[in-house]
C-alpha positions in Angstrom: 0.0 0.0 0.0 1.0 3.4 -0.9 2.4 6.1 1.7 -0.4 8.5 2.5 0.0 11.9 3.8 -2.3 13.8 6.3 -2.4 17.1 6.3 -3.7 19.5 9.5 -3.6 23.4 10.0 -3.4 25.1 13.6 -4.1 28.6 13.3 -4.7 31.1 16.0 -7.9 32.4 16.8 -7.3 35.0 20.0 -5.6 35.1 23.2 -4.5 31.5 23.6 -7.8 29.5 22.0 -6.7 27.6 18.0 -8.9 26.1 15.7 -7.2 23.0 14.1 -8.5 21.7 10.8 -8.1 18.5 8.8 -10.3 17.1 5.9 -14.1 19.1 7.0 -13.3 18.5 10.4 -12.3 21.2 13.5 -11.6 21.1 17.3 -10.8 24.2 19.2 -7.6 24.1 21.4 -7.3 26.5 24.8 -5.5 26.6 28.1 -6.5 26.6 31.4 -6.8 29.5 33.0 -4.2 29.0 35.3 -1.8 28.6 32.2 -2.8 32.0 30.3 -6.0 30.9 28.7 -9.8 31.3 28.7 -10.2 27.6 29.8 -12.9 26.8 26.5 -11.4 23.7 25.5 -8.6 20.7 26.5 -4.9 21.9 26.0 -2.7 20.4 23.2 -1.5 18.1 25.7 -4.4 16.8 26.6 -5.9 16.6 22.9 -2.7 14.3 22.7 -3.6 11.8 25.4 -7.2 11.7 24.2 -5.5 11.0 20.5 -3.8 8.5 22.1 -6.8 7.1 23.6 -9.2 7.0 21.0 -6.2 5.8 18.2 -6.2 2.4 20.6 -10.1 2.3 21.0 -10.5 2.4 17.0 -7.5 -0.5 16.9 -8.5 -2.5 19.3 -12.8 -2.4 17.5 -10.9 -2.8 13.7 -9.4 -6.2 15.4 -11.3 -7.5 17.5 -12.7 -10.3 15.5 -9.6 -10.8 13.7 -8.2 -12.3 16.9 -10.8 -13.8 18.6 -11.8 -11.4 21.0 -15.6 -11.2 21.7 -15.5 -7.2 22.2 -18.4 -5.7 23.8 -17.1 -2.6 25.5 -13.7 -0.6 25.8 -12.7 2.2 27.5 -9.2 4.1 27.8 -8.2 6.2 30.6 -5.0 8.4 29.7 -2.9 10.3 32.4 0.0 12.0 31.7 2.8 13.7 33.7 3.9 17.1 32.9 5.8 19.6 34.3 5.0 23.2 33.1 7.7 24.4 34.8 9.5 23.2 31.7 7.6 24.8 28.8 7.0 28.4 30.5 11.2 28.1 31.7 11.4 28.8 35.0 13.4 25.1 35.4 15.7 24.9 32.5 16.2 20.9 34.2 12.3 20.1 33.6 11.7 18.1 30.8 9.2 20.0 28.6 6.7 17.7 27.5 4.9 14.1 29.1 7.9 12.2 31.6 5.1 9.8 31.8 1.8 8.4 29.9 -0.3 5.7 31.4 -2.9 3.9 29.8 -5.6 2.4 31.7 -7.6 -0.4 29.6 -11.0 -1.5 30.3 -12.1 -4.0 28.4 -15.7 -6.0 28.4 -15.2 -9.1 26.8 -15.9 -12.9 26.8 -12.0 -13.9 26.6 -9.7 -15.4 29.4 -7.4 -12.9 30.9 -4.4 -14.0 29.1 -6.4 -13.8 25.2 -7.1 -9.8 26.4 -3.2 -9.2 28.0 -2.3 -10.6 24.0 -4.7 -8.2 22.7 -3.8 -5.2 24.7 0.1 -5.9 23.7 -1.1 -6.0 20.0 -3.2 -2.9 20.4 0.1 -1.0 21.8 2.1 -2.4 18.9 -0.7 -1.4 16.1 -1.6 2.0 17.2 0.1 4.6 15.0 -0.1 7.5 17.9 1.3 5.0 20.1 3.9 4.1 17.8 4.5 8.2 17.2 4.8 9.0 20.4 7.5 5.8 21.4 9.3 6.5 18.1 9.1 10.3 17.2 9.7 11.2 14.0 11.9 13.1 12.1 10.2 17.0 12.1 11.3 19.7 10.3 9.9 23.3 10.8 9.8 25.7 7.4 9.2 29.2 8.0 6.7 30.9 6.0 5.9 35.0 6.1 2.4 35.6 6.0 
C-alpha cells in the first residue's frame, strides 16, 4: 500500500484558543486558565492523550474479531505527567513535555485474561499515535511569512 500523507492546520484564533482543521473537520484548542488561557477547550496536551486514547479504541474495535476477541465494551483512561515548569522556563532541568503516559484499559469481553493481555500488547504495537509518540519522528519546521 501506498504512503499516504495527512495534512492539518493550527491557526490562531485569539488570546490562547486555536482552531485545528483536517479534511471538513475542527476542534478548538485553549489553556486553562491558570496557564494564560480562557479555559474553553482541553490543552494540546491533553488533545494528545485523548488522540492517544481514541487511536487504541478504534484499533483495538478494527481487530477485535480478527483475533478472537468477543468485544463488547472498551474504554481508555489516559494520564499524563507534565511539568510546566518546563515549557514556560522557569526550570531549565524540567523536561518540557509528558515524563510519563499511562494507559488504563477496560475491556468488556468474553476472553480469558491472558487472550485480552495478548490483545492489549497488539493494540500498543498497532496503534500509530502509540507508535509516534514511542518513536518520534523526524520533524522539520519551514518558516513561511504571512
Amino acid at each position: 500500500m501506498a504512503i499516504e500523507t495527512f495534512h492539518a492546520v493550527a491557526k490562531s484564533i485569539g488570546g490562547l484558543k486555536v482552531s485545528c482543521t483536517s479534511r471538513n473537520f475542527e476542534f478548538i484548542l485553549d489553556e486553562p486558565k491558570n496557564l494564560g488561557g480562557s479555559n474553553e477547550a482541553m490543552n494540546p496536551v491533553e488533545a494528545l492523550l485523548s488522540s492517544l486514547g481514541g487511536c487504541k479504541v478504534i484499533v483495538a474495535r478494527s481487530f477485535a474479531k480478527m483475533h478472537g476477541i468477543n468485544l463488547k465494551d472498551i474504554r481508555v483512561e489516559l494520564e499524563g505527567e507534565l511539568d510546566p515548569d518546563g515549557f514556560m522556563g522557569k526550570n531549565k532541568d524540567a523536561k518540557i513535555g509528558f515524563s510519563s503516559i499511562v494507559s488504563k484499559m477496560y475491556i468488556d469481553a468474553d476472553n480469558t485474561d491472558e487472550e485480552i493481555a495478548n490483545f492489549v500488547a497488539f493494540i500498543d504495537r498497532t496503534c500509530p499515535v502509540a507508535d509516534t509518540i514511542h518513536n518520534a519522528p523526524t520533524t522539520k519546521t519551514e518558516i513561511h511569512k504571512l
